[in-house]
C-alpha positions in Angstrom: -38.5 56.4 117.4 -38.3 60.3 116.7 -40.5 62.7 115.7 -39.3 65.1 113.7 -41.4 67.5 113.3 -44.6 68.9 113.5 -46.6 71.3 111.0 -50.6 71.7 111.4 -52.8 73.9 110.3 -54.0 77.2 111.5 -51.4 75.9 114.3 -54.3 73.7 115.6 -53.4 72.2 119.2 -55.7 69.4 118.3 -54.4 68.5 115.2 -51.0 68.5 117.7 -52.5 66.3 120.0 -53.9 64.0 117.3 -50.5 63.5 115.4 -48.6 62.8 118.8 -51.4 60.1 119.8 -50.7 58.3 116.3 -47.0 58.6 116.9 -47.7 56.9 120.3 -49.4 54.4 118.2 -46.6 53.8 115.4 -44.2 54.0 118.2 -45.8 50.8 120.1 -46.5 48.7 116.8 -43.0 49.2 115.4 -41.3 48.3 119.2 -40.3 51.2 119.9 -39.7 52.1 123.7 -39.1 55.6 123.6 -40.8 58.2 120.9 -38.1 61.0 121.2 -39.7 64.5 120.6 -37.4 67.9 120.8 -37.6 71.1 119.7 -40.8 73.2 118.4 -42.4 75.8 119.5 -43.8 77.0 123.2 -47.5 75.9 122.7 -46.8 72.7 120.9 -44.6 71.9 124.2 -47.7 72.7 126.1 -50.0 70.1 124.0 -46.5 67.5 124.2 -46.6 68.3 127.8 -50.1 67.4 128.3 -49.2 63.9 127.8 -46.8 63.7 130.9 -43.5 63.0 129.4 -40.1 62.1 130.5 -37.8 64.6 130.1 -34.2 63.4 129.4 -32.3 66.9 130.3 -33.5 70.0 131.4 -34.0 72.5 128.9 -31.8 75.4 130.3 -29.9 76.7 127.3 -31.0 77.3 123.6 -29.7 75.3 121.5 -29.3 77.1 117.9 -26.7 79.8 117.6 -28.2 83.3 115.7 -26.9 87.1 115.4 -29.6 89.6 114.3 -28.0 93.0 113.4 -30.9 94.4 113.4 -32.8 95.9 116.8 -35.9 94.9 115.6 -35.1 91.1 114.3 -32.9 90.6 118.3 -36.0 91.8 119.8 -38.2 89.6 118.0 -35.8 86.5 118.1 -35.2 86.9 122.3 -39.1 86.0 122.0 -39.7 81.8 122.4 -42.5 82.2 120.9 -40.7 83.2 117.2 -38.8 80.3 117.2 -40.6 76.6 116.1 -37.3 74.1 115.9 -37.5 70.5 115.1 -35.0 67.8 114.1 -34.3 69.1 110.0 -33.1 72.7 111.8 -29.4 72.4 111.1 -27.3 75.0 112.0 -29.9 77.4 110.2 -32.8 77.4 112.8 -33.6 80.8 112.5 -37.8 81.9 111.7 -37.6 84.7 109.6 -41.0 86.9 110.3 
């Protein structure tokens, strides 16, 4: 089973926390053996983390492509933390602030 992607509000660890535990749940009653979650953003990886998961392959390169002509927009976008990616991100991943 996938997750595709996660939006809270006020960006609400718990609320994190909460909807993985009820994919857990869905995951287990449908007979799932692996709820897949990739993507998002650095601290919803911290509350994913907390639940102790297998990763399949290190996470060493990005995977979206971008160019930002602009100083400002390549300084924002070299940040992790401007960038919240799930599974509808096509080739058009990019967080406009």
């Amino acid at each position: 089973m996938r997750m595709a992607d996660i939006r809270v509000a006020e960006d609400s660890p718990e609320h994190v926390g909460a909807l993985l535990a009820g994919a857990f749940c869905a995951a287990r009653r449908r007979g799932a053996a692996v709820l897949e979650v990739t993507g998002f953003c650095r601290w919803k990886r911290l509350v994913l983390e907390e639940h102790r998961p297998r990763p399949t392959t290190p996470e060493a390169n990005w995977p979206y492509f971008y160019k930002a002509r602009h100083p400002i927009m390549r300084t924002v976008l070299r940040q992790p933390d401007s960038w919240d990616p799930c599974a509808y991100d096509g080739d058009s991943a990019l967080v406009c602030l």
